[in-house]
LODREN-348404 format. One record per residue: residue in three letters; x, y, z of N, C-alpha, C in turn. Coordinates in steps of 0.1 Angstrom, whole numbers, plus 2048, in hexadecimal, padded with zeros to 3 digits. Atoms other than C-alpha are relative to their C-alpha. Layout:
N
ALAXYZXYZXYZ ...
# end
This chain:
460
UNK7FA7F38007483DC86D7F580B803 UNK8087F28037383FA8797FF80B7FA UNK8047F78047284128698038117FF UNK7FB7F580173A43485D809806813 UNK7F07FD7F275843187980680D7FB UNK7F47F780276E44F87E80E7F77FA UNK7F480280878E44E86D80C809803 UNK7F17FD8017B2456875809801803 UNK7F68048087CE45486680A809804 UNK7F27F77FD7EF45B8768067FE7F9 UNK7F180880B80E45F860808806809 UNK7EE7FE80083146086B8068047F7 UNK7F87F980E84C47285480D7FB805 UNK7F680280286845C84E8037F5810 UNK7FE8097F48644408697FF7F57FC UNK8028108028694198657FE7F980D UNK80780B7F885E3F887781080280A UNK7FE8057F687E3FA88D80180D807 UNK8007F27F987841F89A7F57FE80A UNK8068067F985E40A8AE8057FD80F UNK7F68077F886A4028CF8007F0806 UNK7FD81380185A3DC8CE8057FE7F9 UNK7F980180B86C3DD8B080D800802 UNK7EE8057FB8903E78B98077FF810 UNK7F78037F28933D98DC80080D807 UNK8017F67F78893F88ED80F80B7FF UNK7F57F48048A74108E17F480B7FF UNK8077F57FE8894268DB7F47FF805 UNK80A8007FA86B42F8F37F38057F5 UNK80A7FB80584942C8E17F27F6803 UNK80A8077F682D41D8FB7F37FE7F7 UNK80B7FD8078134278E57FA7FA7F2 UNK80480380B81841A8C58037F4805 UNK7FA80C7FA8283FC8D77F37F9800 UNK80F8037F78003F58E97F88007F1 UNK80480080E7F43FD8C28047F47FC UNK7FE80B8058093E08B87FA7F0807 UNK80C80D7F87FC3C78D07F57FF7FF UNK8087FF7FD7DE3D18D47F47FE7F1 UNK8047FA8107D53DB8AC8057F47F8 UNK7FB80880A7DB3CA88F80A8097F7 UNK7F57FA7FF7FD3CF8828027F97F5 UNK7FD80480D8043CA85C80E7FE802 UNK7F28028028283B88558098037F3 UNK7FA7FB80A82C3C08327F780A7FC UNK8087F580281D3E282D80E8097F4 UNK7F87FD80682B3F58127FC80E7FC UNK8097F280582B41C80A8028007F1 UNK80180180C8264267E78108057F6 UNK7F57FC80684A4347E480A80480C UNK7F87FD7F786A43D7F580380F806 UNK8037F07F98644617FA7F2803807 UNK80E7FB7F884947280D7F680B7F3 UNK8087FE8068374877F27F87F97F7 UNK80A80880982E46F7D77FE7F6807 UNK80980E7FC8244557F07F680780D UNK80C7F27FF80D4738037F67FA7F3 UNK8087FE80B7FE4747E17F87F37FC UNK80980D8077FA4507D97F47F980F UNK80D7FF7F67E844E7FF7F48027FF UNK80A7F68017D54677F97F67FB7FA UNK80C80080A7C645B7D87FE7F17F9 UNK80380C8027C94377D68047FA7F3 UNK7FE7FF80E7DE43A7B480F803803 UNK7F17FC7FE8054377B28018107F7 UNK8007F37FE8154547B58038057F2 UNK7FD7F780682245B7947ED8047F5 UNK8097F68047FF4617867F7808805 UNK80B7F07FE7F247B79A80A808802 UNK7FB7F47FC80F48E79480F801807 UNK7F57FF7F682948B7B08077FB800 UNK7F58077FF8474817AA80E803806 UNK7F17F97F68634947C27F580580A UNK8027F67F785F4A67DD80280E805 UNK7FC7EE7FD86A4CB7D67F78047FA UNK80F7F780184B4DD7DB80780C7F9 UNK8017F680D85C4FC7C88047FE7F9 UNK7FF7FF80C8604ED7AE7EF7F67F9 UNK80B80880683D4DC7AB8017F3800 UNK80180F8038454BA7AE7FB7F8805 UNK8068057F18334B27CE7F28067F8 UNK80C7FA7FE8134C07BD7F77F37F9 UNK80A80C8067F44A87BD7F48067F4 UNK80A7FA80B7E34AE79D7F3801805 UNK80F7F87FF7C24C379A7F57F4801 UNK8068108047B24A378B7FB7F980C UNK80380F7F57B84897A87F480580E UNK8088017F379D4827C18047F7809 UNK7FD8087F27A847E7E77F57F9806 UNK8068067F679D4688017FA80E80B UNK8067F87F87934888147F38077F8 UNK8077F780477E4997F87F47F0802 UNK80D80680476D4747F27F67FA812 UNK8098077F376546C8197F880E801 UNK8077F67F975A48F81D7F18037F5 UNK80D80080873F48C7FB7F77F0808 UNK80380A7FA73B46C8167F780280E UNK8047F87F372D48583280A80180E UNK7F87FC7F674D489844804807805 UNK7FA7F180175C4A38538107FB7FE UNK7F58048007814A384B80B80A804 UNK7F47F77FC7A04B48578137F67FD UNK7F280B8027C74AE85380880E80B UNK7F87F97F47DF4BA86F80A7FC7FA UNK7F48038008034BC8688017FF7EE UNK7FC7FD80A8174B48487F47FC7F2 UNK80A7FE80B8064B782280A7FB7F2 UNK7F88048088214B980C7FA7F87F2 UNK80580980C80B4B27EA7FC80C7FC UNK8047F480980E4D77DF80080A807 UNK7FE7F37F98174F87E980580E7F6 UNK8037F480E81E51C7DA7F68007F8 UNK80B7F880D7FD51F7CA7F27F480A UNK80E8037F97D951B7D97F87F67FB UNK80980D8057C95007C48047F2805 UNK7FC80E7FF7DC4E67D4803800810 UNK8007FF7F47D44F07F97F57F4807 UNK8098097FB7C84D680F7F1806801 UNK80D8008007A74E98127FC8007F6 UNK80480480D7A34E57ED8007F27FC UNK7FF80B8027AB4C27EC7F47F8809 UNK80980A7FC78D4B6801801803815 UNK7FF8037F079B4BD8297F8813803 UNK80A7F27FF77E4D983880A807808 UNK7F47FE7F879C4DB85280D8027FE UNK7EE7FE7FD7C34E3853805803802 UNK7F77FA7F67D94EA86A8127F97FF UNK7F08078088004E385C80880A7F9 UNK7F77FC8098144E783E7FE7FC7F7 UNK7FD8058138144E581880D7F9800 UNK7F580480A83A4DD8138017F3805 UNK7F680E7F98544C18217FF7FE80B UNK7F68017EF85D4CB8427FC80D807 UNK8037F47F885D4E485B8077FD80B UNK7F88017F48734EF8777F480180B UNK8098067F78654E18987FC80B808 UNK8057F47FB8665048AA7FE80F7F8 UNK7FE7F580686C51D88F7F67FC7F4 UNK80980780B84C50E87F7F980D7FC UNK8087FB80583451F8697F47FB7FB UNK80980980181251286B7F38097FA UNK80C7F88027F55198537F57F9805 UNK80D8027F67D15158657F58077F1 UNK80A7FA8077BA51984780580A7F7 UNK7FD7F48037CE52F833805809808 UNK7F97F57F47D854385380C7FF804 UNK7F08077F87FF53E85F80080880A UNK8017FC7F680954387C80D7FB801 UNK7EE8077FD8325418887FE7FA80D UNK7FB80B7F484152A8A47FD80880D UNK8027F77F78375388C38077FC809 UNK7F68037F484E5228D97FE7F0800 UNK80480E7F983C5048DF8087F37F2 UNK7F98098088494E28C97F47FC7F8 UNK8108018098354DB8AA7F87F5800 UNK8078077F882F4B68B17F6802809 UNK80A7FD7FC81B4C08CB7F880F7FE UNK8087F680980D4DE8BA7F57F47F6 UNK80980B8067FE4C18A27FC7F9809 UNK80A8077F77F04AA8BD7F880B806 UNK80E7F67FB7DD4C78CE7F38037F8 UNK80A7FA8047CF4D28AF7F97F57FC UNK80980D8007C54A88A87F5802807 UNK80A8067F37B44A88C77FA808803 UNK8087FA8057A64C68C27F48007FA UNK80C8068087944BB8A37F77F5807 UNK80A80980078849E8B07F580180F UNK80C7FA7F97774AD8CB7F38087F9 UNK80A7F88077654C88B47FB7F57F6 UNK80A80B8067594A589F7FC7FA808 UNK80580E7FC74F4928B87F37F77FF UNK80980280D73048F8A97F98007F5 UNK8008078117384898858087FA801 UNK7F580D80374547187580980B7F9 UNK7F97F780676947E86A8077FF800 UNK7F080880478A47585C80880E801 UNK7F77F88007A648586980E7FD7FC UNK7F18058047C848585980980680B UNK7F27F97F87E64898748097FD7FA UNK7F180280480648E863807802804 UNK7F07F97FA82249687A80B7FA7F7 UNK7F37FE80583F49F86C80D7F8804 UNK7F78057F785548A8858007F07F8 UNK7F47F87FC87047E8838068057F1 UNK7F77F78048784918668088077FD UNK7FE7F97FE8924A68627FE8107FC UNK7F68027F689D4BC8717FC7FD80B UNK8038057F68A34AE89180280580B UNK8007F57F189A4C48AD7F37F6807 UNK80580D7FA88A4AF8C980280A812 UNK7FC7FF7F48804BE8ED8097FD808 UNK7F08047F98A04B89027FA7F980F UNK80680B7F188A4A79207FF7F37F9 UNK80381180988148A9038118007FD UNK7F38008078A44908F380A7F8811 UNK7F48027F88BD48A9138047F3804 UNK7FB8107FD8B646791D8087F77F3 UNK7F980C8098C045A8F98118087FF UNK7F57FC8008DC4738FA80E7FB80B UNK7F980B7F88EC4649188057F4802 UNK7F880B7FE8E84459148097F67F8 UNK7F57FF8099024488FB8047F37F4 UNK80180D8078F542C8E77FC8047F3 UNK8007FB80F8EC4418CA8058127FB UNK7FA7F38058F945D8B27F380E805 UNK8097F87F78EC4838C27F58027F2 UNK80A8038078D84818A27F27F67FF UNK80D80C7F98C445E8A87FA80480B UNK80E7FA7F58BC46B8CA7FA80A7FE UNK80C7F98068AC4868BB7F87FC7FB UNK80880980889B4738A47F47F880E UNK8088077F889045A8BE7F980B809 UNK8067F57F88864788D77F68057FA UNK80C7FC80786F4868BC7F27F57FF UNK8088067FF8624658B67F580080D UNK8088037F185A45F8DE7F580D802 UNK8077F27FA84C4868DD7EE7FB7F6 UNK80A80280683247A8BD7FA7F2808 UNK80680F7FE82B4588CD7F480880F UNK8057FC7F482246D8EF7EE80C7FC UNK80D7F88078074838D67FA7F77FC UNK80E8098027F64638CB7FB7FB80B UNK8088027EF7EF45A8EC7F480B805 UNK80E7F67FC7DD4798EF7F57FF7F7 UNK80B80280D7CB4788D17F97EF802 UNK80680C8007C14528D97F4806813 UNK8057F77F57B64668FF7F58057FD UNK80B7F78067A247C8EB7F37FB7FB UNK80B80780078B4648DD7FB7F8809 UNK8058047EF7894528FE7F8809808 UNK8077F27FC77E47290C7F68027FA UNK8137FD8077614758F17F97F67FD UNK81080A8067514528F18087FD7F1 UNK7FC80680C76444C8CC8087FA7FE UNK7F38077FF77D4388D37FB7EE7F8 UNK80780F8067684118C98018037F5 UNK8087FF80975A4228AC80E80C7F4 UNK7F47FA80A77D43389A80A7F67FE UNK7F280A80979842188480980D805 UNK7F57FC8037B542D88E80E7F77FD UNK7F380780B7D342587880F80B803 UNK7F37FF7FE7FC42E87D8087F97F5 UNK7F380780A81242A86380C80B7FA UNK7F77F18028314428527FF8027F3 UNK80180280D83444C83080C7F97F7 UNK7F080B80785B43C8288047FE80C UNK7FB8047F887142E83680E80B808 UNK7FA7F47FC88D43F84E8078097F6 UNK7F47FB8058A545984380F7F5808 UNK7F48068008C644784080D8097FE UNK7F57FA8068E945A84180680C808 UNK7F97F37FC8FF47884A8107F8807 UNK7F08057FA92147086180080C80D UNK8027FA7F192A4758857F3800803 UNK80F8017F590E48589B7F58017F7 UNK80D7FD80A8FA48E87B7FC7EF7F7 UNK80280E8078FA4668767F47FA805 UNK80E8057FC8D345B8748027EF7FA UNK80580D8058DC4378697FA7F880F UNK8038047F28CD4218867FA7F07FE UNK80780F8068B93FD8877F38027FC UNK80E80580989A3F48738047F27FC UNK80680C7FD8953D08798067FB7EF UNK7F98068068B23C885E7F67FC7EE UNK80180180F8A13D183A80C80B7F8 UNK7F47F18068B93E68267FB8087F9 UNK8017F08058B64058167FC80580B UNK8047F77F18A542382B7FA80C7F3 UNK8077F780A89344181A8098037F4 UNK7FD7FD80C8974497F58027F07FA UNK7FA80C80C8A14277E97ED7EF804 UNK80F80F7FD8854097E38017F4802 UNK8038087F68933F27F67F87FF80B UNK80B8057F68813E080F7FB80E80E UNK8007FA7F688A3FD8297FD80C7FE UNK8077F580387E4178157F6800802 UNK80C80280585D40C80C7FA7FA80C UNK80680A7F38523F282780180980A UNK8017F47F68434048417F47F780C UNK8078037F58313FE8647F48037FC UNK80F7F87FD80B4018647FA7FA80D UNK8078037F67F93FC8847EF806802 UNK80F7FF8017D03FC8867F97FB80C UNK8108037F57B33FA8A07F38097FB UNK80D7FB8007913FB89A7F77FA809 UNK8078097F97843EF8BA7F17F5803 UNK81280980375E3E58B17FF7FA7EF UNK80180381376A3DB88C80B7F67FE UNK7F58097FD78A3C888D8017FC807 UNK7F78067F47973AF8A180D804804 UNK7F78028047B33B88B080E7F6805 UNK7F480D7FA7D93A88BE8017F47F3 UNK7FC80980E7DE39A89980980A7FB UNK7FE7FC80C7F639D87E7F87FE7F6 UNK80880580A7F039F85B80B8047F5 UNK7F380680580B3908447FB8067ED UNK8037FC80E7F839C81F80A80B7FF UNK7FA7F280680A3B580A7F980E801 UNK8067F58017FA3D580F80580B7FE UNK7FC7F48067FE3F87FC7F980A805 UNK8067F38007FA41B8027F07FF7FA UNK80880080B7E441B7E57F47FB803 UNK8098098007CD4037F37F780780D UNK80A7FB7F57BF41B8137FA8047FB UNK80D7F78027AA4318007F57F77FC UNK80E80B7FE7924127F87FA7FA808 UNK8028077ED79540481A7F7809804 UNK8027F77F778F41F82C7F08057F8 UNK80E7FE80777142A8107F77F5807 UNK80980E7FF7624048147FB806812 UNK80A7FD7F276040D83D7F980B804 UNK8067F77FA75542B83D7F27FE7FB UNK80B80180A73841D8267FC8017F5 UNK8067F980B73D42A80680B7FA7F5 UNK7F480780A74F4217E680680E7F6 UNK7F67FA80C76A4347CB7F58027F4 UNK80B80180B7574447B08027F17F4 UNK7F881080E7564267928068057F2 UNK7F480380976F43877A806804806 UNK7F37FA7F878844079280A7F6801 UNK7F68088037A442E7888077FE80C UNK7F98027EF7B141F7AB8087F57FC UNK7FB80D7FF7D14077AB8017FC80F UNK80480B7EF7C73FF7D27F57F67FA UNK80F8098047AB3E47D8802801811 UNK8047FF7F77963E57F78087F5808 UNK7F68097F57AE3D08117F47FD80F UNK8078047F17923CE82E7FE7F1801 UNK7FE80E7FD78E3A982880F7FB802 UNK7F78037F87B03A682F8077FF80A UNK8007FD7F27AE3B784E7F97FA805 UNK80C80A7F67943A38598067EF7FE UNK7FA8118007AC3828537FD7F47F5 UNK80580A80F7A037682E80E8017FA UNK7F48018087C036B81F7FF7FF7EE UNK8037FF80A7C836F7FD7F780C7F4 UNK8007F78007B738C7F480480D7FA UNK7F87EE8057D13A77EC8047FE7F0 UNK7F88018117E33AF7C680B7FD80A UNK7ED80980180739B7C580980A7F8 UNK7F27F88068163B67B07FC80B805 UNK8027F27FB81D3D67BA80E8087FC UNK7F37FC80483A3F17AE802810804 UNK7FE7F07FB84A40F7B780C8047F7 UNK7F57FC8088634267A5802810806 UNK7FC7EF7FF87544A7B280C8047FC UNK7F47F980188F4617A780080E801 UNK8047EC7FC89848A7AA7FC8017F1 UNK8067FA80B88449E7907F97F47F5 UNK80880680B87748C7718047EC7FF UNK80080C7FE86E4657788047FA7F2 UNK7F980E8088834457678027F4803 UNK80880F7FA8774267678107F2802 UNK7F680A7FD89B416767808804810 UNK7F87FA7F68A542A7867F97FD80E UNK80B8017F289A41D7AB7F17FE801 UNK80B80880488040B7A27FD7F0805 UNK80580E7F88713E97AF7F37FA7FC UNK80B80B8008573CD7A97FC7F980C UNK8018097F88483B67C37F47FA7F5 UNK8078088048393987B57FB7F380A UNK8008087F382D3837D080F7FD805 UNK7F67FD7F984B37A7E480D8017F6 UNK7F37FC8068613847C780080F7FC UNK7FE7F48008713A87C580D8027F4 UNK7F57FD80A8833B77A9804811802 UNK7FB7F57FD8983D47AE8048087F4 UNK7F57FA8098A73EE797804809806 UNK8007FE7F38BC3F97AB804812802 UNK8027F58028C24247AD80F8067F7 UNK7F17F68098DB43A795803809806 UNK7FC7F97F08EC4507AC8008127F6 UNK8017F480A8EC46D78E7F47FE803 UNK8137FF7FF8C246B7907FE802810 UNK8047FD7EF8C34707B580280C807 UNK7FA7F37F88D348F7BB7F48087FD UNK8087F38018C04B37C380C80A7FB UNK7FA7F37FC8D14D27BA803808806 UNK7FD7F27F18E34EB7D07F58077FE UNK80C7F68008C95047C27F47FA804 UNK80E8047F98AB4EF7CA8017FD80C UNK8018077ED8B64E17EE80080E804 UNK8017F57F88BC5097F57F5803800 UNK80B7FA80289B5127E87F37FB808 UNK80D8097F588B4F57F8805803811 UNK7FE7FE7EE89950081D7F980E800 UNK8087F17F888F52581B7F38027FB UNK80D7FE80586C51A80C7FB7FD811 UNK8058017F486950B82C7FF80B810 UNK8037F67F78745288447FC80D800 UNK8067F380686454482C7F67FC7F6 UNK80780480F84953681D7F980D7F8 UNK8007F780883E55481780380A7F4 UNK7F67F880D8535607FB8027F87F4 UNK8028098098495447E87F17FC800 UNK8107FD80482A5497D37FF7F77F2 UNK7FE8098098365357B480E7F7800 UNK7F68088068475177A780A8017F9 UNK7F77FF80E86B5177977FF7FB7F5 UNK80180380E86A51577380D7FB7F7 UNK7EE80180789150E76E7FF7F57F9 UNK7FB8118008994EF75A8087FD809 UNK7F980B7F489F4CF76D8148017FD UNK7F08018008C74D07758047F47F6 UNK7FA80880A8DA4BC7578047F8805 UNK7FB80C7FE8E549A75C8037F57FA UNK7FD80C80A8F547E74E7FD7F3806 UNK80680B7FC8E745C74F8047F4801 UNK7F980D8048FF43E7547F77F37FB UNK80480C8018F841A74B7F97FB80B UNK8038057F48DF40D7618037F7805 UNK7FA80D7FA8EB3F47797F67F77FE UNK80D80E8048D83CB7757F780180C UNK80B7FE7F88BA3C87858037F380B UNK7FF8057F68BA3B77A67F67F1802 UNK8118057F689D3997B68057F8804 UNK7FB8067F089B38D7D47F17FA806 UNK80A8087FE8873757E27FB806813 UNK8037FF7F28733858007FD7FC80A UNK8068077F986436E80C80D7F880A UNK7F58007FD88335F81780E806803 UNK7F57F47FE89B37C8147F880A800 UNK8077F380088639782280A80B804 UNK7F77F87FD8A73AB82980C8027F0 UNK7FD8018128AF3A87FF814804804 UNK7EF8017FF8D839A8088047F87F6 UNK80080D8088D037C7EC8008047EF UNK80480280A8D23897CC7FD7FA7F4 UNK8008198088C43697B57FD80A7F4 UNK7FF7FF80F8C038079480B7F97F5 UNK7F780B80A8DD36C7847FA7F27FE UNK8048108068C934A78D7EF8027FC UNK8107FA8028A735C7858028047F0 UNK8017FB80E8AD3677617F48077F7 UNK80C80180688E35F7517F680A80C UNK80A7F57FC87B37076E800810800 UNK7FF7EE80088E38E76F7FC8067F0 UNK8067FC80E8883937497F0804807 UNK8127FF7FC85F38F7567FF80C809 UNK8077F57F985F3A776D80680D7FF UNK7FC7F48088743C075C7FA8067FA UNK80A7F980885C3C47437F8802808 UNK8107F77F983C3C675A80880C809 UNK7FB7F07F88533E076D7FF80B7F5 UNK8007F680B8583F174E7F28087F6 UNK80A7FB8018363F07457F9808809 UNK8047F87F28253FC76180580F803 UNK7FD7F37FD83C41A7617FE8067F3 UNK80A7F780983242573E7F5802801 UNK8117FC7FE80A42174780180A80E UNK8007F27FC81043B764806809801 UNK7FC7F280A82645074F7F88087FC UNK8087FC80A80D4547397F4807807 UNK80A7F77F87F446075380680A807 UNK7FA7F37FA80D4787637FE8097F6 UNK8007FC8078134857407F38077FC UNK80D7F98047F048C7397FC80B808 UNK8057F67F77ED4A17588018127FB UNK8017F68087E64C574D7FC80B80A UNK8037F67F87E84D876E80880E7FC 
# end
């Protein structure tokens, strides 16, 4: 491995393994990440830390499931998306590493209030957004504190310019850049030159081809940004990594219908099925990995900020409570290796550990499966959360309302499913499993009181 490689780290918002197009038979154009998969090494069970995009941001970030640093929704005005004061990122610790660092595009780990701006968390750089989302031409982009409105152009490529930007003005330092495009999030506005061919060829809803359109428009920005380091000599000597933070959005009817294929796991964002959680990762480090391999281990969010520490040279301070573990010997083909358990749990507003929740125990999964009362937003917060996004300015503080009232049925029985065999969870063997589902009920149950308890303590 060489010595203090550049670093970075594309994310996708809200893309799965078959939004690929070696993935779903070429329904959608993506040349780029396609040549990534061959060429790179291509994790098969990669898993993010959660089914939404803020608290699995957060548990990226900091190498610590999401509910103890804090984040457990994603309505930035109401604070729920904010990554506690406390937690130390992978940008503050590569940069006490001698790096320079930047993040282009989405943030979404704190907004309304300045202590929880990406240039306070560690990035010397940023060019984006605090919240969720952002419309793709009627964007609002802060630069350092500075905003600036949509001037015409598409924000996608608004974020690859300013990528490749950065990595010109580093070309020599070492320096981890976070790309987060926002794509294909909604909403789905999508150049009409990328948009027309999927709209024609009348194979999918005028939604999906938007979707896919966005995708092909971000796939066409990492090309440049892979260009870019070609262009400066750093191309051997940078890890670049591709992966999303959940899985698709699932839902709506008629043209506003984003259901589509992913390579036959079920669920889709919000739920902790396989299709939530399980996510694409794709990697090259040309003078450090081999690549044109898979790599079949379990691997977590949680577990890049060690990785990525270990290559750049340097280690996690030693009390920094990390539930990752350094994964580089598993990228380098040492089997055996990873942790066998791993868990996730989301709901709206205040987390419950019997609601949409999940275990993996080596190839066994236990479900609990979601309460459809704990999932809802409020009319008042979905309004608040759209016009934070096209006025952020008029939002300087967090709502204070109590959480909307709710009543909490009977939870439904817990689920497991043998992955290894049923990696599309159609089998449910908890009736001839008994004894195990009891076992991993409880370590589910445990586990989500020990990072209760660390949420609770947070005192931002």
């Amino acid at each position: 491995m060489l010595t203090r490689p550049n670093i970075i780290l594309i994310l996708a918002d809200d893309m799965g393994y078959g939004d690929f197009g070696c993935f779903n038979y070429g329904a959608s154009r993506t040349p780029t990440l396609d040549h990534l998969v061959s060429e790179g090494v291509c994790l098969t069970q990669h898993y993010s830390a959660s089914p939404v995009c803020a608290p699995a941001r957060a548990s990226l970030m900091t190498g610590r499931y999401p509910h103890r640093t804090g984040v457990i929704d994603t309505l930035e005005t109401r604070g729920l998306d904010r990554l506690a004061l406390r937690e130390l990122t992978m940008a503050e610790l590569l940069k006490r590493a001698g790096y320079a660092t930047g993040l282009v595009g989405k943030w979404h780990n704190g907004a309304c209030d300045p202590r929880y701006h990406p240039n306070r968390r560690g990035f010397d750089e940023f060019a984006g957004f605090s919240g969720g989302w952002q419309p793709y031409y009627q964007w609002n982009l802060d630069r350092n504190g500075s905003f600036s409105r949509g001037d015409g152009r598409y924000l996608t490529d608004v974020f690859t310019k300013e990528a490749t930007e950065f990595i010109r003005r580093h070309r020599s330092d070492a320096f981890f850049l976070y790309l987060a495009y926002n794509a294909p999030h909604f909403p789905f506005e999508a150049p009409e030159a990328d948009a027309a061919p999927y709209k024609a060829s009348g194979s999918f809803t005028p939604a999906v081809s938007q979707i896919y359109a966005m995708i092909e428009c971000m796939d066409r920005g990492i090309a440049r940004v892979l260009d870019a380091l070609d262009e400066s000599g750093l191309a051997d000597n940078t890890i670049v990594m591709f992966s999303s933070d959940n899985g698709p959005q699932f839902g709506g009817v008629g043209e506003m219908c984003t259901d589509r294929f992913n390579c036959g796991f079920a669920g889709a964002k919000t739920l902790v099925y396989e299709g939530g959680i399980r996510l694409p990762m794709v990697m090259r480090l040309p003078a450090g990995l081999d690549g044109g391999r898979q790599v079949h281990d379990m691997i977590h969010f949680t577990d890049w900020l060690p990785t990525l520490l270990a290559i750049a040279g340097t280690e996690p301070p030693h009390d920094l409570k990390l539930d990752g573990i350094n994964v580089l010997p598993a990228l380098q083909g040492e089997r055996g290796r990873v942790p066998t358990e791993r868990f996730w749990q989301w709901n709206r507003y205040t987390p419950d550990g019997e609601c949409n929740a999940a275990m993996r125990d080596g190839r066994w999964k236990l479900v609990r499966p979601a309460i459809r009362e704990l999932m809802q937003v409020s009319n008042e917060d979905l309004a608040m959360d759209i016009q934070s996004k096209y006025n952020p300015e008029n939002f300087h503080d967090i709502s204070h309302a109590p959480e909307p009232e709710r009543v909490k049925p009977a939870p439904p029985p817990a689920q497991l499913f043998d992955i290894v065999n049923d990696p599309f969870e159609r089998n449910d063997l908890a009736a001839k499993e008994p004894g195990r589902v009891s076992k991993m009920t409880n370590a589910l149950a445990s586990w989500f009181e020990d990072v209760e308890q660390d949420r609770l303590a947070i005192h931002d």
